[in-house]
VEXDREN-2710 file (C-alpha; in Angstrom, 1 decimal):
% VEXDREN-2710
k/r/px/py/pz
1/UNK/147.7/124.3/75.1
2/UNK/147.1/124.0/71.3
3/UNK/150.1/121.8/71.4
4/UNK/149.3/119.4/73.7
5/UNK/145.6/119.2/72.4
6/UNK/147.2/118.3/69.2
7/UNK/149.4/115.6/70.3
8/UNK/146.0/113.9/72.0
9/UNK/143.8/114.1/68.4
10/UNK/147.2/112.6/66.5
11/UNK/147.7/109.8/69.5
12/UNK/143.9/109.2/68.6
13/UNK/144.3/108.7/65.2
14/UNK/147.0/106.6/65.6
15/UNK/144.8/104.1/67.7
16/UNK/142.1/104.5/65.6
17/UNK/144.5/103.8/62.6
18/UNK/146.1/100.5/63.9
19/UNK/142.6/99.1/65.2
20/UNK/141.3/100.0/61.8
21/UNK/144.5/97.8/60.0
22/UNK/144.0/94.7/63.0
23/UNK/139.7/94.9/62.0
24/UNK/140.9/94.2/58.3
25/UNK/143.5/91.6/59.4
26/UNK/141.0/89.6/61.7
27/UNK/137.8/89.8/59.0
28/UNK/140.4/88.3/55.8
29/UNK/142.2/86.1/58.2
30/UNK/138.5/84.9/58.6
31/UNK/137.4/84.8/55.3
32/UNK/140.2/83.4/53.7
33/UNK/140.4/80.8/56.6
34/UNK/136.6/80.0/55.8
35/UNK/137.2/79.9/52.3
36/UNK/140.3/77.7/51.8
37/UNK/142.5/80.4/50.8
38/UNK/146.0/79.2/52.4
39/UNK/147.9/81.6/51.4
40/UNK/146.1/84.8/52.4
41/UNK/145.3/83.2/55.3
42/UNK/148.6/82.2/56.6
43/UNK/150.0/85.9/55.5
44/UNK/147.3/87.6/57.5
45/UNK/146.8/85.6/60.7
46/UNK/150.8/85.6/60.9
47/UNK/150.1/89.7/61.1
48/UNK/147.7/89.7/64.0
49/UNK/149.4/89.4/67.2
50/UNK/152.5/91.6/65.7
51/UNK/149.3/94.2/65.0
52/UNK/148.5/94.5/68.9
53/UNK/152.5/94.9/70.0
54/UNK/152.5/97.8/67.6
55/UNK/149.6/98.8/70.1
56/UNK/151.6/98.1/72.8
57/UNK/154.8/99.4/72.2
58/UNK/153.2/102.8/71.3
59/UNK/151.0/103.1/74.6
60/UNK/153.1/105.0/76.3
61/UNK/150.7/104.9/79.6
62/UNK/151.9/101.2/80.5
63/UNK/154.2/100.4/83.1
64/UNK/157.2/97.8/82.1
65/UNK/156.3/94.9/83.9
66/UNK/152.2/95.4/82.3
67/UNK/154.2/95.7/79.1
68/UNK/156.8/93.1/79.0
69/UNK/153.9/90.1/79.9
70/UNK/151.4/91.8/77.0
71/UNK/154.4/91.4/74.8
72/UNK/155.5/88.0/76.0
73/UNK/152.1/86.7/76.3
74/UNK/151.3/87.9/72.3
75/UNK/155.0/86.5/71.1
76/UNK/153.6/83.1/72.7
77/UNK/150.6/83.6/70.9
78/UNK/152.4/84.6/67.6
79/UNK/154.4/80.8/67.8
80/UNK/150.9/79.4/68.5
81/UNK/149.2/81.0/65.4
82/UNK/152.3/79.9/62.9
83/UNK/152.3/76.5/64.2
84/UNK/148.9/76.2/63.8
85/UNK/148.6/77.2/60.1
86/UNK/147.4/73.8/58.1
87/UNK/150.1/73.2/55.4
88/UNK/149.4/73.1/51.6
89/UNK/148.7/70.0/50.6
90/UNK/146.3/68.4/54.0
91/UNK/148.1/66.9/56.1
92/UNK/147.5/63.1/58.3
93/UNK/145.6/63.2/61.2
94/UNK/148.5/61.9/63.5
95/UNK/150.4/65.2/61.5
96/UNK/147.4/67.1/62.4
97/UNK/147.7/66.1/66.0
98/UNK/151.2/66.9/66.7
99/UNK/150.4/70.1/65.6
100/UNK/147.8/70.8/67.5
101/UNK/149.7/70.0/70.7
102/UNK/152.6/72.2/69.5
103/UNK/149.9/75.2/69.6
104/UNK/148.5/74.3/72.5
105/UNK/151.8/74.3/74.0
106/UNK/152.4/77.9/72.8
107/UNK/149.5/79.2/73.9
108/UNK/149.6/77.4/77.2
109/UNK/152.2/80.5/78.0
110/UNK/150.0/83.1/77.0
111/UNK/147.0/81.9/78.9
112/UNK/149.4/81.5/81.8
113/UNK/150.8/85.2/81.6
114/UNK/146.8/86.7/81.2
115/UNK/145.7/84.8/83.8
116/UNK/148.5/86.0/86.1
117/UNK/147.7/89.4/85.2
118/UNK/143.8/88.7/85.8
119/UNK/144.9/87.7/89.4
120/UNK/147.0/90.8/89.8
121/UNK/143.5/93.2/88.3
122/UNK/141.5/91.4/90.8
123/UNK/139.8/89.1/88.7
124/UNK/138.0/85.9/90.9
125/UNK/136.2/83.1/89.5
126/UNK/132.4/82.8/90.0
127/UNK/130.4/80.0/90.5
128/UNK/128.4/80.0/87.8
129/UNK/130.5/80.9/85.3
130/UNK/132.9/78.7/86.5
131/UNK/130.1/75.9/86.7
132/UNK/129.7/76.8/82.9
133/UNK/133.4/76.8/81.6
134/UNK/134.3/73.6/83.0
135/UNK/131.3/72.1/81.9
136/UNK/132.0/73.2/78.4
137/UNK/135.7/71.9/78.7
138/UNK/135.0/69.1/80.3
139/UNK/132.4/67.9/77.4
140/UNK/135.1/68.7/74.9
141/UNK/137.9/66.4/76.7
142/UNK/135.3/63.6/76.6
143/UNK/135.2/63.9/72.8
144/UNK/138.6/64.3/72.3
145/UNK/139.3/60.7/74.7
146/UNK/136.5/59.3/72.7
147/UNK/137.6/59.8/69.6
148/UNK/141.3/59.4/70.5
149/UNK/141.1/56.5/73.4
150/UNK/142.8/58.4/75.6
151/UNK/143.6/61.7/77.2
152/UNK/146.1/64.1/75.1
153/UNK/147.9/65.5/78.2
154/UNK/149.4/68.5/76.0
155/UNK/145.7/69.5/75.4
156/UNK/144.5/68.9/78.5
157/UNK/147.0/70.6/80.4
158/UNK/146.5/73.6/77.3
159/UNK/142.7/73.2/78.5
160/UNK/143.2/73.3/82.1
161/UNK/145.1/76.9/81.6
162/UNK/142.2/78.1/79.1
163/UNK/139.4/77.2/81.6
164/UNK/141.1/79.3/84.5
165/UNK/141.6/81.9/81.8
166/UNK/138.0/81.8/81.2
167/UNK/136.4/81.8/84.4
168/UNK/138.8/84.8/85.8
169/UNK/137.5/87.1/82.6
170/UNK/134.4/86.2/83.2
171/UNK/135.0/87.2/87.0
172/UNK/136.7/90.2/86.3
173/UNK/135.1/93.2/88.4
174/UNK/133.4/95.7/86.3
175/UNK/135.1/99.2/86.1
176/UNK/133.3/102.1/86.2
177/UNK/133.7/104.2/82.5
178/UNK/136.4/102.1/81.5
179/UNK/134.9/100.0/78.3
180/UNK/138.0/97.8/77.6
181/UNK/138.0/96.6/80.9
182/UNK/134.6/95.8/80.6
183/UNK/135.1/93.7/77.4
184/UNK/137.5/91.3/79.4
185/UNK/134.5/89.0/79.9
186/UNK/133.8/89.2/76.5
187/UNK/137.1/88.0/75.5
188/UNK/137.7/85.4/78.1
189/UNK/134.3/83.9/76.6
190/UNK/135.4/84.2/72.8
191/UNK/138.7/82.6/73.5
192/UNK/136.8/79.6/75.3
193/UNK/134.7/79.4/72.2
194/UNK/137.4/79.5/69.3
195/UNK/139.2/76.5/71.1
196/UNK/135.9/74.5/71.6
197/UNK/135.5/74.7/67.7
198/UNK/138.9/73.9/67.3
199/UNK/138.4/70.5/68.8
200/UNK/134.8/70.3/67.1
201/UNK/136.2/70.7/63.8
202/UNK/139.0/68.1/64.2
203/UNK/136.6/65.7/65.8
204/UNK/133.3/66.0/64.5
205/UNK/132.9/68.4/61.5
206/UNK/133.5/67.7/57.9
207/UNK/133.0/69.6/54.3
208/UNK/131.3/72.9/54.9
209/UNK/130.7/72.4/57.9
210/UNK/134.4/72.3/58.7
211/UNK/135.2/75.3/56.6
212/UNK/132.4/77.3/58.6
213/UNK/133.9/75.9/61.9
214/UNK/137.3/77.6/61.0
215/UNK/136.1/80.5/60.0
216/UNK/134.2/80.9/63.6
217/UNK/137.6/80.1/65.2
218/UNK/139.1/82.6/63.0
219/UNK/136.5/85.2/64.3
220/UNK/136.1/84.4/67.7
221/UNK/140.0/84.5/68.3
222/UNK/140.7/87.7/66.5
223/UNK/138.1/89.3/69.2
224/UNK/139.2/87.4/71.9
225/UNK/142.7/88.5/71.7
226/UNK/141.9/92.4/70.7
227/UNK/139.4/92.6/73.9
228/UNK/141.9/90.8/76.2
229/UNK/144.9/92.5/75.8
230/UNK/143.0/95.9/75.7
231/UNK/141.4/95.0/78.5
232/UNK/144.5/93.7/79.9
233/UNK/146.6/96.6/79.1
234/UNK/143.7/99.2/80.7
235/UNK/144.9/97.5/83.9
236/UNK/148.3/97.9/83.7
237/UNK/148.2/101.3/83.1
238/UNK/150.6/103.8/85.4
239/UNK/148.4/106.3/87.6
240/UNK/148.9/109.7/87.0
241/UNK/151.0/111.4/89.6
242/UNK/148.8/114.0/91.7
END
């Protein structure tokens, strides 16, 4: 019995440990973000997503299949966050464009694998939140024609996947005692958020404005993406044998 009560506190500290080391990771990948620093913030953001597979890998309690998407869906989301890293230097805006689409096809898998996985834990869109996703996405893609002339079908197609995200965290059943799965909503919300910015920055923001902007995107995304796959990973958990 002392044993097994040992290998609990140590599996504990272990968690506590790595979401300690992710916290640090998502406030400088922030900061530095916010503050111009490019190389701190490349080195840092490229650390977050390989942060929550060393979550992963070590929780023992998942079943393959929950563990394999979670993996696949952060790899996607690894690409997306490289690809998205502004080179030294600025860059043109057509340059700035095609990278954005190459993100947004990254992460197009990854909000394809969590919303399968919503599905799968039950989640179901609500009305209202629904009502308040699309409305929010669908005042973004009239910007972005506005300012471009015409639809970007990568980012539309990227926003498509990121509204059903959305609205399927946001409808995702509450369970009883289980706080990660209860922070779903949260995420799905934060995730919508960081990408409205995105496109606000690009489109509308300048100077320190801009800088702030990224710095919210920075925030918003390292939540989103530690909330979702905890939450995420909570549901595809393997029940104890009786």
């Amino acid at each position: 019995m002392r044993a097994a009560g040992h290998g609990r506190s140590r599996v504990v500290r272990v968690d506590r440990g790595e979401r300690a080391v992710y916290a640090v990771a998502g406030v400088v990948t922030s900061l530095a973000g916010a503050l111009g620093r490019r190389r701190t913030h490349a080195v840092s953001k490229a650390a977050l997503m390989p942060l929550l597979q060393v979550g992963l890998v070590r929780d023992r309690r998942l079943s393959p299949q929950g563990l394999g998407a979670l993996l696949g869906a952060t790899g996607a989301a690894w690409v997306g966050d490289l690809v998205l890293i502004a080179p030294e230097g600025g860059e043109s805006g057509e340059a700035s464009r095609r990278r954005l689409r190459k993100g947004a096809a990254a992460f197009a898998v990854q909000q394809l694998i969590y919303a399968g996985m919503l599905v799968q834990a039950g989640a179901r869109p609500r009305p209202r939140s629904t009502a308040v996703v699309a409305g929010t996405l669908l005042g973004l893609a009239a910007l972005d024609t506005a300012k471009e002339s015409r639809p970007d079908p990568v980012v539309t197609a990227y926003g498509v996947l990121l509204g059903t995200t959305g609205a399927l965290a946001l409808g995702m059943p509450r369970s009883a005692g289980d706080l990660a799965i209860g922070r779903i909503p949260w995420g799905g919300a934060s995730f919508v958020a960081s990408d409205a910015m995105i496109l606000l920055g690009e489109q509308v923001l300048t100077g320190r404005a801009a800088q702030a902007g990224h710095g919210f995107v920075l925030v918003t995304y390292a939540l989103a993406q530690r909330w979702l796959v905890d939450g995420l990973a909570a549901t595809a958990r393997l029940k104890p044998v009786e």
